[in-house]
N, C-alpha and C positions, 0 to 999 in steps of 0.2 A: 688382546685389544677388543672390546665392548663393540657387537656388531651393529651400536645403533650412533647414529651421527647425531640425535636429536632426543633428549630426555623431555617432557613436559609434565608439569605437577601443579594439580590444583591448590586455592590457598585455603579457602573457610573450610574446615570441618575434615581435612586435609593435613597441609601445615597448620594451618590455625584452627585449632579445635573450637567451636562455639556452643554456647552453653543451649542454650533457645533461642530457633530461628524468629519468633512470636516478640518474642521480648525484644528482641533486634529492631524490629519493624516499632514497636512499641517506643522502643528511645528513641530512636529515626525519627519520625512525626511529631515528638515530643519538642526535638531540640531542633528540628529545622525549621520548625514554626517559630520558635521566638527571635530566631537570625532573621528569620523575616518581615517579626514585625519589626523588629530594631530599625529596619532597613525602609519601615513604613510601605508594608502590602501586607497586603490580608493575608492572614496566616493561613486559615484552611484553602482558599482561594488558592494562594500560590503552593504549598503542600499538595493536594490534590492533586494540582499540573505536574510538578513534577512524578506525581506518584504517576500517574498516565504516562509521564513521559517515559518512565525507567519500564514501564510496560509494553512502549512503544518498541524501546531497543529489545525485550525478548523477542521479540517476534519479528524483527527487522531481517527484509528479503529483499532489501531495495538495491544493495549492493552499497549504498554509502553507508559515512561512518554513523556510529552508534548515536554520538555526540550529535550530527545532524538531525537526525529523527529525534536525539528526545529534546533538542530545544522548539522544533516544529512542532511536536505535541503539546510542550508546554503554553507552548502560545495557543492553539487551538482549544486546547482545554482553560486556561485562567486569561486568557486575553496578556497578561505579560509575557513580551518580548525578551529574547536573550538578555538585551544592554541591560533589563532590570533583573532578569532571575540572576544571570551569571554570578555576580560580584556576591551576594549573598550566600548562595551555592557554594562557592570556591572559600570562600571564608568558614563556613560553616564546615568542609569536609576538612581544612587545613587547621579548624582547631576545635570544637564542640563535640566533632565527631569523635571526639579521642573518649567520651565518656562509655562509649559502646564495648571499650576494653574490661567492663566492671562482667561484661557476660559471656565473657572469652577464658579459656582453660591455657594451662602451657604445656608446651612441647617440648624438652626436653632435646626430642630427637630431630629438631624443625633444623637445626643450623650443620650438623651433620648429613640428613640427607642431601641439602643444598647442595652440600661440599661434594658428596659422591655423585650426582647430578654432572658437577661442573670436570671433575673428574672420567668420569666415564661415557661423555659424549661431548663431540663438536661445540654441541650448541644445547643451553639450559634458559629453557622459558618459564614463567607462572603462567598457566593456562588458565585463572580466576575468572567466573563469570564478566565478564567486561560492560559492567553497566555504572563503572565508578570511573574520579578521574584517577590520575598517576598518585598524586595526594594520600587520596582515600586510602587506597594500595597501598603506597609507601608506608602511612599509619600502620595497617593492619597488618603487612610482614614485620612492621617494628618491632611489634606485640610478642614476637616470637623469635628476637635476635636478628632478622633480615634484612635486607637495602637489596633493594633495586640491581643496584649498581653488579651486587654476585650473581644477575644474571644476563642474560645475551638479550632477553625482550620477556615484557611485561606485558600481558592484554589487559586493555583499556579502554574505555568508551571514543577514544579518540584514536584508537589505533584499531580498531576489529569494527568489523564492518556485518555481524552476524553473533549469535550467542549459543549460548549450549541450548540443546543437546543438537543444533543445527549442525550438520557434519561440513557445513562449509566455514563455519568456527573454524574448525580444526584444519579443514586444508587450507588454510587460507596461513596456520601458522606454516604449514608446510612449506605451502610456495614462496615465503619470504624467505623461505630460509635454503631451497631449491633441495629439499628432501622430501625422498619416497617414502609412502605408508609403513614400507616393512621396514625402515629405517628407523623407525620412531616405536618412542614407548613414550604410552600417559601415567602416568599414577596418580589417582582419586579414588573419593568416598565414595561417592553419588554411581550406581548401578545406571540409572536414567542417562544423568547428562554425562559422566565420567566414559563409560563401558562399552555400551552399545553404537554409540555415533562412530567412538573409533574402531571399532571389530567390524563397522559395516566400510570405514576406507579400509582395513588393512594395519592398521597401526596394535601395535601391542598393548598391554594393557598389566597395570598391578593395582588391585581393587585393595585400599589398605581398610581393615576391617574394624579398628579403634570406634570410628565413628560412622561408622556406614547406616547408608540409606539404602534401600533398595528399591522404595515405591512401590511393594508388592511383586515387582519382577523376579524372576529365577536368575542366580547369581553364581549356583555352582561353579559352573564349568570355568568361571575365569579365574586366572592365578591372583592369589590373593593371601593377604599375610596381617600379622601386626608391623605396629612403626620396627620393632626388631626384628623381624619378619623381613618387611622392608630394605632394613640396613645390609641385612645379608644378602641377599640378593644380589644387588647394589655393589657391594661388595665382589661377587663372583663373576660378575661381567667381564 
């Protein structure tokens, strides 16, 4: 029996391998601006808010949800109120946004880990930076065979109340779920936001190396593998 109650795994560059972060941001602005003029607001005007807003939620220490700070930004920053960003917004990530799949890799090994995830713990989360809705997310696991539904909780702008590498992210998935640090293992790319936040609660860690980031940091020391790498692992619990 697998001594962890709680598996968590990030989605971009993780499950979902991305090709360029750059180009990402590039279509983003591309295709949310013309959802909003369609919608009749200024395009860079309201683009802009929200880019500030999705800024607001990195940094968000307020202790509410993600989703409240970044509609409060957007409005401080473009002067439009939720009732007008929203519907654009939600429209935009529930269909436009699917063009961002052209700079996305596959995974082969994306629907297998899931499975040994669900398998060899309690409880199986996407730990994804949470600055999207459920939408956006559901998209983007699409991309790689996923749904939602094959796991126990998805972070979300509307559900996390904190983002990486804030180590209250992460306990925050804890406490929902009434498990302890040594209970849990994360697996991600990213050395910054993945590695370090959870080594500092206590939580385990499989740095998968396909796609890794490091941000210049030292990586050694953490157990770290390919997606088959991974599998095994995964496996021996």
């Amino acid at each position: 029996m697998s001594k962890y109650k709680l598996i968590m795994s990030d989605l971009d560059n993780t499950l979902l391998p991305i090709y360029t972060q750059d180009r990402f941001v590039e279509i983003w602005f591309r295709d949310i601006s013309k959802v909003f003029l369609s919608y009749g607001l200024d395009p860079v005007r309201a683009a802009s808010g929200v880019n500030q807003g999705i800024r607001a939620m990195l940094y968000n220490e307020s202790g509410r949800k993600n989703i409240e700070v970044f509609y409060e930004e957007v409005e401080k920053i473009s002067g439009y109120t939720r009732d007008l960003i929203e519907p654009p917004t939600l429209e935009y990530y529930s269909t436009t946004f699917e063009n961002v799949y052209d700079i996305t890799l596959p995974n082969p090994f994306a629907v297998k880990i899931a499975e040994l995830m669900r398998q060899k713990a309690e409880y199986a989360v996407v730990a994804t930076m949470p600055v999207f809705t459920i939408e956006a997310v559901a998209m983007r696991m699409g991309w790689v065979g996923l749904k939602p539904e094959m796991f126990d909780h998805v972070t979300t702008a509307h559900t996390s109340s904190y983002c990486k590498p804030n180590t209250l992210y992460f306990q925050e998935i804890l406490d929902r779920f009434g498990v302890k640090p040594e209970e849990a293992l994360m697996i991600g790319n990213d050395v910054r936001e993945d590695m370090y936040p959870c080594r500092e609660l206590g939580i385990d860690t499989f740095l998968v190396t396909d796609h890794k980031i490091t941000h210049g940091m030292p990586f050694d020391d953490f157990r770290q593998g390919t997606y088959e790498e991974l599998i095994g692992f995964l496996e021996k619990l």
